[in-house]
TIRO-2110 file (N, C-alpha, C; in Angstrom, 1 decimal):
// TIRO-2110
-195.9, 66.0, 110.4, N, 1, A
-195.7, 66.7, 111.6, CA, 1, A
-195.0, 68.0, 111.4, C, 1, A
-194.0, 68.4, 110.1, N, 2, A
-193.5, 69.0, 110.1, CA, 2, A
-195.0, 70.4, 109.6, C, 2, A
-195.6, 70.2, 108.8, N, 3, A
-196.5, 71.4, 109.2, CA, 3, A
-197.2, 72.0, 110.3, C, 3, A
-197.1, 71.3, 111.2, N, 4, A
-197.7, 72.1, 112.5, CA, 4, A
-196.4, 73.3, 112.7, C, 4, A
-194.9, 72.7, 112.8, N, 5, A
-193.9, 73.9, 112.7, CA, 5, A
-194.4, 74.8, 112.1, C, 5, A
-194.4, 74.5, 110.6, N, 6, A
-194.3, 75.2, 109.8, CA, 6, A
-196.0, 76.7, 109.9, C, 6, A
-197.1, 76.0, 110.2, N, 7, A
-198.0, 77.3, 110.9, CA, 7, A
-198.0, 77.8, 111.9, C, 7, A
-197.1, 77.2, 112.7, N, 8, A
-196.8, 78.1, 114.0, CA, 8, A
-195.7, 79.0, 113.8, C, 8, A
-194.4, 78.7, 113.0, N, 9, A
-193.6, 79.7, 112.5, CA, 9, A
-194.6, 80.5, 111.9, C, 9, A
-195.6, 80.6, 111.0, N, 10, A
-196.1, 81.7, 110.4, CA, 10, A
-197.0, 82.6, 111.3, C, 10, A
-197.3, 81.9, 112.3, N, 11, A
-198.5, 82.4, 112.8, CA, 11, A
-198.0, 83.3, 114.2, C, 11, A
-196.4, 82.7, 114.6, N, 12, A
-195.3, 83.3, 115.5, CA, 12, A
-195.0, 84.6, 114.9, C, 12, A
-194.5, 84.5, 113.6, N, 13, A
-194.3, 85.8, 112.6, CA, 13, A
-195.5, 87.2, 112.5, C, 13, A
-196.2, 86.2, 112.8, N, 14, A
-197.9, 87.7, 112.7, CA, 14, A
-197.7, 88.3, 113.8, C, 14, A
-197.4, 87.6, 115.0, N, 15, A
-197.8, 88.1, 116.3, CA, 15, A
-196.4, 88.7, 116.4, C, 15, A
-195.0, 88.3, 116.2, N, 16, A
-194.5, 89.2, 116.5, CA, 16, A
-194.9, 90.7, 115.6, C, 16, A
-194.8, 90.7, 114.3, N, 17, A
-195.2, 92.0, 113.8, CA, 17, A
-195.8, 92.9, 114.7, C, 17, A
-197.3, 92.6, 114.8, N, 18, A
-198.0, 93.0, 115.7, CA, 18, A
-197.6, 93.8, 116.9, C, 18, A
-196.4, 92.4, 117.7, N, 19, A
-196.3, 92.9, 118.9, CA, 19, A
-195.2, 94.1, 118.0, C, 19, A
-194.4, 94.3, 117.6, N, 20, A
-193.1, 94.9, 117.0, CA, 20, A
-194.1, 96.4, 116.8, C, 20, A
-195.1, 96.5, 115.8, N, 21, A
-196.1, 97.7, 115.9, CA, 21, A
-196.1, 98.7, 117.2, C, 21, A
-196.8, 97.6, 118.1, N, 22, A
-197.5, 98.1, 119.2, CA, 22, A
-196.0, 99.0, 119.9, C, 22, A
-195.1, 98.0, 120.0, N, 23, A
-193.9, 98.6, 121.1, CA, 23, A
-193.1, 99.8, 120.3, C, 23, A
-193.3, 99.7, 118.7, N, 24, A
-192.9, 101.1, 118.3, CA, 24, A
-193.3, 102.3, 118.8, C, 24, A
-195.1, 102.3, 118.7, N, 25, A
-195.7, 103.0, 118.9, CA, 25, A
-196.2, 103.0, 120.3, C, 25, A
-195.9, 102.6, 121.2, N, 26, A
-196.3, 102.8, 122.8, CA, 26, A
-194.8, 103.3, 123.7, C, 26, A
-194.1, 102.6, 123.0, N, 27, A
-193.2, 102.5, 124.2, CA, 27, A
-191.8, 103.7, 123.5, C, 27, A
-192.0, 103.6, 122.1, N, 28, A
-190.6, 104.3, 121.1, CA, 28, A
-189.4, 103.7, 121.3, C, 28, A
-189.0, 102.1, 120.9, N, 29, A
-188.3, 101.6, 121.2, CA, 29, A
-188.0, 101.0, 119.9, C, 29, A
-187.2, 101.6, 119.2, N, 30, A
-186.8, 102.0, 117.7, CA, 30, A
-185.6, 100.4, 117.6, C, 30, A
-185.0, 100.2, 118.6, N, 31, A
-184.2, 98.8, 117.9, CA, 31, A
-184.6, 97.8, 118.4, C, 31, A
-185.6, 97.5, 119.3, N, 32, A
-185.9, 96.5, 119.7, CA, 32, A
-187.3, 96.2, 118.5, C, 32, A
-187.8, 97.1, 117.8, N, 33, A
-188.9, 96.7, 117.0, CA, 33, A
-187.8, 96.8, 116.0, C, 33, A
-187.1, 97.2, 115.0, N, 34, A
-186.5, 96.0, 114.5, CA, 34, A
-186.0, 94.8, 114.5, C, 34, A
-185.4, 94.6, 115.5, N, 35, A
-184.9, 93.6, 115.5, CA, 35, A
-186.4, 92.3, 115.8, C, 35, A
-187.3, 92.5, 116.3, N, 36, A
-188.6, 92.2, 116.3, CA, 36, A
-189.1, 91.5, 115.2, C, 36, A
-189.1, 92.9, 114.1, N, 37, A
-189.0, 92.8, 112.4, CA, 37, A
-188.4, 91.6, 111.9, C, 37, A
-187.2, 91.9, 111.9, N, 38, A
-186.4, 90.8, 111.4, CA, 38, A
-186.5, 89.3, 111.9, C, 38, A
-187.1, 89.4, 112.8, N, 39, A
-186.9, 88.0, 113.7, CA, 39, A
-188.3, 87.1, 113.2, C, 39, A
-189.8, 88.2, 112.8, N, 40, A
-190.7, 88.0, 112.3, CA, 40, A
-190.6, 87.5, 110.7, C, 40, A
-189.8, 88.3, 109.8, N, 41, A
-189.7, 88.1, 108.2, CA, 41, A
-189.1, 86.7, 108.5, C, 41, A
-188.0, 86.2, 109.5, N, 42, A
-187.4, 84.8, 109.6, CA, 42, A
-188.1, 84.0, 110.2, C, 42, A
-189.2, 83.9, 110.7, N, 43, A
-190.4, 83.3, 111.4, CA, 43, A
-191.3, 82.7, 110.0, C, 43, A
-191.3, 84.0, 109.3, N, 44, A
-192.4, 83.8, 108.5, CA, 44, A
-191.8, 83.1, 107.1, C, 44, A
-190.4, 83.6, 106.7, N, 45, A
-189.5, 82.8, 105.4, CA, 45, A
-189.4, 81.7, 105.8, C, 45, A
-189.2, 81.2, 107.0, N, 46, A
-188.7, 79.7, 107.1, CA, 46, A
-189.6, 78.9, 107.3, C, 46, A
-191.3, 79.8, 107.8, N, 47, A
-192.1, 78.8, 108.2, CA, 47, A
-192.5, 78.3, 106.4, C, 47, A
-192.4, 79.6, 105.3, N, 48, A
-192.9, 79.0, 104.4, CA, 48, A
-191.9, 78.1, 103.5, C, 48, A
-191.0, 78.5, 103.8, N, 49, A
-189.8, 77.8, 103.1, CA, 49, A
-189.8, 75.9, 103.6, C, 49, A
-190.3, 75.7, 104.6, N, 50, A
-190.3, 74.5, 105.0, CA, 50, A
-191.9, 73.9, 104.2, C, 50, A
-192.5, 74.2, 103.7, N, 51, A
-193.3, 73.6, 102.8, CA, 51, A
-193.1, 72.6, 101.8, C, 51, A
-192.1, 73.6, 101.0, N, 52, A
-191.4, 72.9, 99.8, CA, 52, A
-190.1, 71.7, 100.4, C, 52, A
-190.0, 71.9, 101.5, N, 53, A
-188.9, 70.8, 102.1, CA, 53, A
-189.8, 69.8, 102.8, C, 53, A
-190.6, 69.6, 102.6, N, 54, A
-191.5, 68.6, 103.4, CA, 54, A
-190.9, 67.1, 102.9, C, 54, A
-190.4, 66.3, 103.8, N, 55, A
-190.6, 64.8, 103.1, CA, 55, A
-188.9, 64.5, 102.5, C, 55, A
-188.1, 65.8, 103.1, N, 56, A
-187.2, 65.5, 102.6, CA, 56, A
-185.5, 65.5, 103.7, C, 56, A
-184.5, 65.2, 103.2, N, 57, A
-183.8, 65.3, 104.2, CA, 57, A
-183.4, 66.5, 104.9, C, 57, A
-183.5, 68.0, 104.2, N, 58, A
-183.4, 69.2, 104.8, CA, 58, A
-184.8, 69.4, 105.9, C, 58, A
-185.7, 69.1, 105.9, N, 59, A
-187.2, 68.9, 106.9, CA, 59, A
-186.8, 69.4, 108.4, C, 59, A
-185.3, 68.6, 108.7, N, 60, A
-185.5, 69.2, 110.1, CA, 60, A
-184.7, 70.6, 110.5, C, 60, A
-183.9, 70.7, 109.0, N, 61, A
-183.4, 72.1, 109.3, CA, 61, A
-184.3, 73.7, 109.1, C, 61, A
-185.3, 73.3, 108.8, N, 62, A
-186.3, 74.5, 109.4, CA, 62, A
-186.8, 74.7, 110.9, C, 62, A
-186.4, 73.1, 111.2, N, 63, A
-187.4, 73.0, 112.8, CA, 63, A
-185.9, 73.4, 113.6, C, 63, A
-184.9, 73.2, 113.5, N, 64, A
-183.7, 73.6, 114.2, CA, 64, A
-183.5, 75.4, 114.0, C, 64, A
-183.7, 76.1, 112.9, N, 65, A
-183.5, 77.3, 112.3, CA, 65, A
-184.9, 78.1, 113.2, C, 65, A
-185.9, 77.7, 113.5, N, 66, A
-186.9, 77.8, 114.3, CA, 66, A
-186.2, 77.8, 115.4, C, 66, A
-185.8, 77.2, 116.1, N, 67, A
-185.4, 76.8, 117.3, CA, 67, A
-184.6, 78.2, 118.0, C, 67, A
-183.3, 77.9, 117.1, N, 68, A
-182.6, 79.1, 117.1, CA, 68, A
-183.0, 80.3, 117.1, C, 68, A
-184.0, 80.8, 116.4, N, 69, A
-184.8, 82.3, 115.9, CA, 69, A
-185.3, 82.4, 117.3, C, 69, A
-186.1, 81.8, 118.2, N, 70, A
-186.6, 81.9, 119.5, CA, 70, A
-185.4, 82.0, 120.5, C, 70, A
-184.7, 81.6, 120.4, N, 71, A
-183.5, 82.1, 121.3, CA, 71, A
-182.5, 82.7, 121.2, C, 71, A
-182.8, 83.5, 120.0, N, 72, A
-182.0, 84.7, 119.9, CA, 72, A
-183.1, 85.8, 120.2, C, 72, A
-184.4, 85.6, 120.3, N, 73, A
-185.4, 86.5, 120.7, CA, 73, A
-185.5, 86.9, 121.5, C, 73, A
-185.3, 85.6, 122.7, N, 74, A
-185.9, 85.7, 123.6, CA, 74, A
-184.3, 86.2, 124.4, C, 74, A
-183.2, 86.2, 124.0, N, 75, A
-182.3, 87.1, 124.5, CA, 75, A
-182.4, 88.1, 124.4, C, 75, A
-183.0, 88.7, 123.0, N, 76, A
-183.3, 90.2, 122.9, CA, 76, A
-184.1, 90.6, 123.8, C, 76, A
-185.1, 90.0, 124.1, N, 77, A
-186.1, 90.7, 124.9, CA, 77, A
-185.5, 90.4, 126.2, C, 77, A
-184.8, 89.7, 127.1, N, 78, A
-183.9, 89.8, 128.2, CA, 78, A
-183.2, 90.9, 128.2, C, 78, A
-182.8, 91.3, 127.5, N, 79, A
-181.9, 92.7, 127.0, CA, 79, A
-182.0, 93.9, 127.0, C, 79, A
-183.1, 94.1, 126.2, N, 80, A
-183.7, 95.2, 125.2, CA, 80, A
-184.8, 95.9, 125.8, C, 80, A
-185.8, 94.7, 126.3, N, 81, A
-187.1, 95.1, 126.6, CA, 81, A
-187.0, 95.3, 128.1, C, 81, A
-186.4, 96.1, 128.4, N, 82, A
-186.0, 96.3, 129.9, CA, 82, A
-187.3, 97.5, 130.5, C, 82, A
-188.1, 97.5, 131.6, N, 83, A
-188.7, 98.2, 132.2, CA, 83, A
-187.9, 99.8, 132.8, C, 83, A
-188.4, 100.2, 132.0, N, 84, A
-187.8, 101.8, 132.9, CA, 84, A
-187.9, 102.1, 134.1, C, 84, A
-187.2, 102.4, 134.8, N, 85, A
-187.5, 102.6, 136.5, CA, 85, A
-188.9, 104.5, 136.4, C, 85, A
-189.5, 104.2, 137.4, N, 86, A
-190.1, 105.5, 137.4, CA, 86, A
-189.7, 106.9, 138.1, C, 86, A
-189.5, 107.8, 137.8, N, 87, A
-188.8, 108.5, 138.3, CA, 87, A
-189.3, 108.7, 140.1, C, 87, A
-188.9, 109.0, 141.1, N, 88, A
-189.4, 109.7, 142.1, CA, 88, A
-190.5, 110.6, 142.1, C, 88, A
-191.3, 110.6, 143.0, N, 89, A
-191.9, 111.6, 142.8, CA, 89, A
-191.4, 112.4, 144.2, C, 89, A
-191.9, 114.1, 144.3, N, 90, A
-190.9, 114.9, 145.0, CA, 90, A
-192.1, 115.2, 146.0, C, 90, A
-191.4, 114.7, 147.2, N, 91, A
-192.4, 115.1, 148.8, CA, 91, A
-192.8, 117.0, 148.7, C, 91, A
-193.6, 116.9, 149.1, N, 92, A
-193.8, 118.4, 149.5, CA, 92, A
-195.0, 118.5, 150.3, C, 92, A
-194.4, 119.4, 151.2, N, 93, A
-195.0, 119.7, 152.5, CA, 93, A
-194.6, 118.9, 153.8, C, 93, A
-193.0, 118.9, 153.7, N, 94, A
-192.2, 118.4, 154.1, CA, 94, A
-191.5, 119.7, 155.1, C, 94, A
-191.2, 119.9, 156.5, N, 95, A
-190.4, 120.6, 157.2, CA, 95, A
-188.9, 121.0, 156.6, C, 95, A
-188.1, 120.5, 156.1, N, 96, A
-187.1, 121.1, 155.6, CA, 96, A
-187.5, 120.9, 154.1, C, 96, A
-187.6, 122.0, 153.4, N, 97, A
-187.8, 121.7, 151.7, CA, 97, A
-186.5, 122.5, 151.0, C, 97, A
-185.8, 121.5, 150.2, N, 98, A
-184.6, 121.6, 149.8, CA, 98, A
-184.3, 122.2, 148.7, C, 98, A
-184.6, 123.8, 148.2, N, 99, A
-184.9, 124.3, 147.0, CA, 99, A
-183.9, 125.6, 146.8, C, 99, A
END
């Protein structure tokens, strides 16, 4: 059972990268794609790292260390990944214009 963790940690690790890429490059949001990063290389170390622990008594401390990496994430992105308000746009052709 413990491999299905263990390819979904790897396979969580791709997609974040990915998503970490994209929001560099769309949005310019320089600490939230690292910390993205980081949260990915620990997606991806522990999904492989739980290989060699298979069958043993450390087994579920990759599925707990998993556990935790998703909700420290998913705080970041409560946080971090906040929507910008859009600026106003300015009436004109309005009876008093205020210039």
């Amino acid at each position: 059972m413990n491999i299905f963790y263990n390819v979904c940690s790897i396979t969580i690790g791709v997609f974040l990268i990915v998503f970490g890429i994209l929001t560099l490059v769309q949005k310019k949001k320089i600490l939230f794609s690292i910390l993205t990063f980081i949260h990915a290389v620990l997606f991806i170390g522990f999904g492989i790292l739980g290989f060699p622990l298979m069958d043993t008594e450390y087994e579920l401390m990759t599925i707990l260390a998993m556990l935790a990496f998703s909700i420290t994430y998913i705080i970041c992105i409560l946080t971090l990944y906040k929507k910008e308000p859009k600026p106003a746009k300015e009436e004109t052709g309005t009876l008093n214009p205020k210039k």
